[in-house]
C-alpha positions as CSV (number, residue, x, y, z in Angstrom):
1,X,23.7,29.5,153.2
2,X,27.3,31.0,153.5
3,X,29.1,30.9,156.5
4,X,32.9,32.6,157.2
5,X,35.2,30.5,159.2
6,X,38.6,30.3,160.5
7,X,40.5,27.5,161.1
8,X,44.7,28.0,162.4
9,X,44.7,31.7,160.9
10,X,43.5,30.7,157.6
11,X,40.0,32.3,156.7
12,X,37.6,30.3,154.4
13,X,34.1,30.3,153.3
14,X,31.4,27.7,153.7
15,X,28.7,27.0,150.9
16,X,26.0,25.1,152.2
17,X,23.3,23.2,150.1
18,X,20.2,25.2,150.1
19,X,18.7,22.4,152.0
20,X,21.2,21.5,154.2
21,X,20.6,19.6,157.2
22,X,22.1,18.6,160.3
23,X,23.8,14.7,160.1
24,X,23.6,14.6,156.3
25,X,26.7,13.8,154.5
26,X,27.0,16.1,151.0
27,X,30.1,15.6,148.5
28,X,32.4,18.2,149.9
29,X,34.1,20.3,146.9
30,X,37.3,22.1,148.5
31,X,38.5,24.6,146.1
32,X,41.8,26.5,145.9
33,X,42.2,29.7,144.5
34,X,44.9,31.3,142.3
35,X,47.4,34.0,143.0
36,X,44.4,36.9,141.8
37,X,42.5,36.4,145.1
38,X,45.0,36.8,147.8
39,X,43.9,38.5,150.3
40,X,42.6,38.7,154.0
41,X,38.8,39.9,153.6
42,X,37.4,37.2,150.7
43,X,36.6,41.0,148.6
44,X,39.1,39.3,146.6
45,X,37.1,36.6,145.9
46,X,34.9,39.2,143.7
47,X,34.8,38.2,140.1
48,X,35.4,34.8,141.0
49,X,33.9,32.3,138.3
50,X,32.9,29.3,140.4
51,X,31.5,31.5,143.3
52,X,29.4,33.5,140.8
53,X,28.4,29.9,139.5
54,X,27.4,29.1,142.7
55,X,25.8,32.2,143.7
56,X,22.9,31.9,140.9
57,X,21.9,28.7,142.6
58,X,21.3,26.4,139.7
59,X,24.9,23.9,138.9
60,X,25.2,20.7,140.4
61,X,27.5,22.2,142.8
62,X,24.7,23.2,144.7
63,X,24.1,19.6,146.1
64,X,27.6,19.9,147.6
65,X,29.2,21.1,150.9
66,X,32.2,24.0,148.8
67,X,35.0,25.2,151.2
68,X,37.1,28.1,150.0
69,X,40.0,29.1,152.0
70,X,41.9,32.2,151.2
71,X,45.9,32.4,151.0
72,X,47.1,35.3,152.6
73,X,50.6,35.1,152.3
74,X,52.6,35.1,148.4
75,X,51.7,31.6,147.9
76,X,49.5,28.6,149.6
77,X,52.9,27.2,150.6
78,X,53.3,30.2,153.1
79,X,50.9,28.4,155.2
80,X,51.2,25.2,154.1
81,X,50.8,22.9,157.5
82,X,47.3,24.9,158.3
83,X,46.6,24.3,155.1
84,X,46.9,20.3,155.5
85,X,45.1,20.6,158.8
86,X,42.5,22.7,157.4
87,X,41.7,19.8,154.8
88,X,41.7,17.0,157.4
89,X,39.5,19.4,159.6
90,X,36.6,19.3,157.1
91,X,37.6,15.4,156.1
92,X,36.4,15.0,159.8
93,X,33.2,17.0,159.4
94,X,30.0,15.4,160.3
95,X,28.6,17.1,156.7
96,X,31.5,15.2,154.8
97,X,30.6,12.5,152.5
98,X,34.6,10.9,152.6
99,X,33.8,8.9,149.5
100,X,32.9,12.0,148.0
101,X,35.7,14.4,149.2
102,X,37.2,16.3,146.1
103,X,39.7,19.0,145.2
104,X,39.5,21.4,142.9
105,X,42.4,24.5,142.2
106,X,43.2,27.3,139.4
107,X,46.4,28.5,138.9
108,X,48.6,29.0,141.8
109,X,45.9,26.4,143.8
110,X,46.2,24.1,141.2
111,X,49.9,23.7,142.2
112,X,49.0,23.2,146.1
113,X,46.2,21.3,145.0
114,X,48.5,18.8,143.3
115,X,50.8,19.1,146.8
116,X,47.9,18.4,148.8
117,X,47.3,15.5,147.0
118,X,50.6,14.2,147.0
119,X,50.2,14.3,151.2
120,X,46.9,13.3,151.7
121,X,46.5,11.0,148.7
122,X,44.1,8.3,150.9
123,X,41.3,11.5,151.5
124,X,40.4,12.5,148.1
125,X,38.5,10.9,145.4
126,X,38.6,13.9,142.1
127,X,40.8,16.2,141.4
128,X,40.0,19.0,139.1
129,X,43.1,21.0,138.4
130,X,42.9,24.4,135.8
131,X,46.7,25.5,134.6
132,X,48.4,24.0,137.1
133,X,51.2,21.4,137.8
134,X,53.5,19.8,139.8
135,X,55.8,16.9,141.1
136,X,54.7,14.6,138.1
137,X,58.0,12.4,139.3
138,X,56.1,11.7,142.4
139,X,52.5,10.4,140.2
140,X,52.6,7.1,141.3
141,X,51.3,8.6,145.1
142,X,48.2,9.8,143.6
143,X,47.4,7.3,141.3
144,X,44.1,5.8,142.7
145,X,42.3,9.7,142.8
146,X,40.4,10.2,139.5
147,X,41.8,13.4,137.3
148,X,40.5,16.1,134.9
149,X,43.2,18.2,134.2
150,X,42.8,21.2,131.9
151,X,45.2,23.9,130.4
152,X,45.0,26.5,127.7
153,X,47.3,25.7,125.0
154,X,48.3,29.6,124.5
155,X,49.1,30.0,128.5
156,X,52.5,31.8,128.7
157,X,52.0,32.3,132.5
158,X,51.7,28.6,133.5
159,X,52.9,26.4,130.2
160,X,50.2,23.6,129.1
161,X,53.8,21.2,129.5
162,X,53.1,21.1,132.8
163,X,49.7,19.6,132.3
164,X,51.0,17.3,130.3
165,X,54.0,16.0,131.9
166,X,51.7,15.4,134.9
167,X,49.1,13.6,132.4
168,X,51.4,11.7,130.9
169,X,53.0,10.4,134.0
170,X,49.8,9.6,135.9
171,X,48.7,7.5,132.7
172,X,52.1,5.5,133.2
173,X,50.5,4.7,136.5
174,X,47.3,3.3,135.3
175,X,45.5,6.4,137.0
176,X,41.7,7.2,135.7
177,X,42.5,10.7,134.4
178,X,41.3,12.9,131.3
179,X,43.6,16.2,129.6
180,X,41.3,18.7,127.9
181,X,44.1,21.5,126.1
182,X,41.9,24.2,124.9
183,X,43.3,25.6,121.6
184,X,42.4,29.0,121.6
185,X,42.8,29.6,125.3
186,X,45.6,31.4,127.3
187,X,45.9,31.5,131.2
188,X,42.3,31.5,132.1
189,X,40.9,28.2,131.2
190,X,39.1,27.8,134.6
191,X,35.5,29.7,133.2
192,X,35.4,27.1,130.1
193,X,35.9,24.2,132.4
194,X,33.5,25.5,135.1
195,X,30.8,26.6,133.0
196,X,30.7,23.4,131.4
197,X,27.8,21.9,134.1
198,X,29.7,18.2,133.3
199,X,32.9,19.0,135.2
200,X,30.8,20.2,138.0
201,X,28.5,17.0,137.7
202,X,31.7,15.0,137.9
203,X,33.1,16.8,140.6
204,X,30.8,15.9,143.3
205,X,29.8,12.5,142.0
């Protein structure tokens, strides 16, 4: 079941389990897209690897509650505030598993992703960020969620440095967190790591 929603202005899609019921808590997977799908009617959410994943009805994803929000602005920092309040919104849900509430963000998202982690480190429990980065200074506030971080190593939109740095940083910290670099990849690492079925696994474990 797919529902559309809107929550302060920002418009976001609802994937429900196939047997979803009423006062069941599900892992809740709440996904951030990149710069690509932008938009204010989700037909830029067409061509969209995790949504076609989850579309065919068979990855380990489909045991979980998946948000997907869409920025309509340049960047998920246009709306940033909403954005936070959307998060807490479905934190609050009566579907939401909070032991099991995790992020996940490409690209552009995986920059907010990071953001929204470093503001609302005590809601989330995995992180699964695809060619993204940010404040790796600031580590040490999002130290307790566990990480898989991933990055092509030819990317000359989003450089794999910033994978690292934020790796390297959050391993200073003790955090629980894994760097895959894939050699032979450039800017769209995001349908390796989601067609591998043990990211997903992971995700809403």
């Amino acid at each position: 079941m797919i529902k559309k929603c809107e929550f302060n202005g920002i418009q976001y899609l609802v994937y429900y389990p196939k047997d979803f019921k009423e006062g069941k808590k599900y892992p809740v997977v709440f996904h951030l897209h990149g710069a690509g799908s932008r938009g204010r009617d989700f037909k830029e959410f067409a061509g969209s690897t995790i949504l076609a994943i989850l579309d065919k009805g068979d990855s380990p994803l489909s045991e979980a509650v998946c948000i997907f929000p869409q920025c309509s602005g340049d960047t998920w920092f246009s709306d940033f505030s909403n954005l936070l309040e959307l998060v807490k919104y479905i934190y609050n849900s009566e579907f939401t598993d909070k032991k099991r509430f995790n992020i996940s963000g490409i690209s552009m998202g995986g920059y907010a992703s990071y953001q929204v982690l470093m503001c609302l480190p005590e809601l989330f429990n995995k992180a699964l960020i695809c060619c993204g980065g940010g404040m790796y200074w600031n580590s040490g506030r999002i130290k307790n969620i566990k990480f898989r971080i991933f990055h092509g190593e030819q990317d000359v939109a989003v450089y794999p440095e910033e994978a690292r740095r934020m790796y390297a940083r959050l391993k200073e910290t003790e955090a629980d967190v894994e760097l895959t670099i894939y050699k032979d990849c450039d800017h769209n690492c995001w349908d390796k790591t989601y067609t591998n079925y043990d990211n997903l696994r992971w995700l809403i474990s």
